[in-house]
N, C-alpha and C positions, 0 to 999 in steps of 0.2 A: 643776797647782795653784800659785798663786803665794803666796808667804811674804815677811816679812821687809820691811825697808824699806832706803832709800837716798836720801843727799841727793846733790839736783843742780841743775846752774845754768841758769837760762833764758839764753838770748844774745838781742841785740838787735835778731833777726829772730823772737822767739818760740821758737825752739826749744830744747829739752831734749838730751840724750842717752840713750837708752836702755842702765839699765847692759847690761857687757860678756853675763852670766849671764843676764840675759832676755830678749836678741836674736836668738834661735832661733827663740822662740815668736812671733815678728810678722813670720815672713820672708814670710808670705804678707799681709802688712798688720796694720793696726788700726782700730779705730773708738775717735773719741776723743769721750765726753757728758758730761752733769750727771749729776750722783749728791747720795744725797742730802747734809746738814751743808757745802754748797757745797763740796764737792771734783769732782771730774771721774774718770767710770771708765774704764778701755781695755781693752778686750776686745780678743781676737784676731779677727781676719777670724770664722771659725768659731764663736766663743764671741757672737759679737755677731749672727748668724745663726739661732742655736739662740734668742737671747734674743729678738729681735726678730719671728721666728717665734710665740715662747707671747702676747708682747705685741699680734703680728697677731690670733690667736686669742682675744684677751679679747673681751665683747660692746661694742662698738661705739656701742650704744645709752646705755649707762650713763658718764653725763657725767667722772665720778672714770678712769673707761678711756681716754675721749678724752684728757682732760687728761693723761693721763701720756703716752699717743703722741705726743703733739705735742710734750709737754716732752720727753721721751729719745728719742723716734726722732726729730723735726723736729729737733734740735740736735743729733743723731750729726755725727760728720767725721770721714770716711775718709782714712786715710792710709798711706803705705808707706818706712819709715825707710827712710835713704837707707844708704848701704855702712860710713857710722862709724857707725850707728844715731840720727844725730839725727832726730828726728820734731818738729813744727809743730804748736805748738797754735793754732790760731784765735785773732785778737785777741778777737770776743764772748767765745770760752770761757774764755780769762783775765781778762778785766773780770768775769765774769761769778760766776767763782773766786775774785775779789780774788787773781790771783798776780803776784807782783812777780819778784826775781831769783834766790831759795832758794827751793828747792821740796822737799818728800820724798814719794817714791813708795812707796806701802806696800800691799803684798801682800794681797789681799782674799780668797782661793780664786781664783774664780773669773774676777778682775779685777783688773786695776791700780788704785789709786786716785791721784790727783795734788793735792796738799797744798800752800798755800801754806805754809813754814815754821813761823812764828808760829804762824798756825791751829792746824797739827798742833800744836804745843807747846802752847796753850791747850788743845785736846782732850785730850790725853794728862793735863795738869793737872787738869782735869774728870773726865774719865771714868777714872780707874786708881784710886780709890777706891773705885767701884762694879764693878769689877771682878768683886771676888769673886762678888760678888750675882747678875752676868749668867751666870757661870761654871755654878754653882747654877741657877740660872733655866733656860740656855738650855740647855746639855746632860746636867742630871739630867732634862728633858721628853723629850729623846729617848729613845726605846725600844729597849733591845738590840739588837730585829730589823731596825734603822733605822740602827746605828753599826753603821761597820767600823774596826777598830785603824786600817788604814792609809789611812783620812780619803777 
């Protein structure tokens, strides 16, 4: 599970560094997409496997299914940080991201997500107000039999 966040510098070949504590989990690669609020998420080789798998499985037929395959799986980009853990994000995926040379990485569960700066700080400005609200919302709908203490 990924937590937390971390600010990092793109360089002028596009690439990031992957901090030090979450370069374990990508030693088998990454896939790097669109997500939504125009940030980018990275799955591990595995976790983008198991996703792209239920995503296979949606029906085909139903136009809203299409469009998402083609948006997150057609815009996937595989990659495998190199030995100081920088990883390459595609110039589309940063146009695309609006990322410039700050960026913060913030822990989704089950994914990375990649922030331009700003962005994140406008979100954070936005949405930590409504906080509470989602807090209430989203996890008094869970069911007991649905939560485990250790997440």
């Amino acid at each position: 599970m990924f937590s937390g966040n971390y600010s990092v510098k793109l360089d002028e070949k596009g690439r990031f560094i992957l901090p030090a504590r979450l370069r374990d989990a990508f030693t088998d690669g990454l896939y790097i997409t669109i997500s939504q609020e125009h940030c980018l998420a990275v799955y591990t080789s595995a976790g983008f496997q198991e996703l792209a798998e239920r995503v296979r499985r949606a029906p085909s037929t139903v136009l809203q299914v299409r469009k998402y395959q083609r948006m997150m799986l057609g815009r996937a980009f595989e990659n495998v940080p190199d030995k100081q853990g920088r990883t390459v994000i595609p110039s589309s995926l940063r146009t695309w991201a609006g990322l410039d040379k700050d960026l913060v990485i913030v822990g989704a569960g089950d994914r990375l997500e990649i922030w331009d700066e700003a962005e994140w700080d406008a979100f954070l400005a936005e949405e930590e107000a409504e906080f509470a609200d989602l807090d209430r919302d989203i996890l008094g709908a869970i069911s007991p039999d649905n939560a485990s203490p250790a997440g």
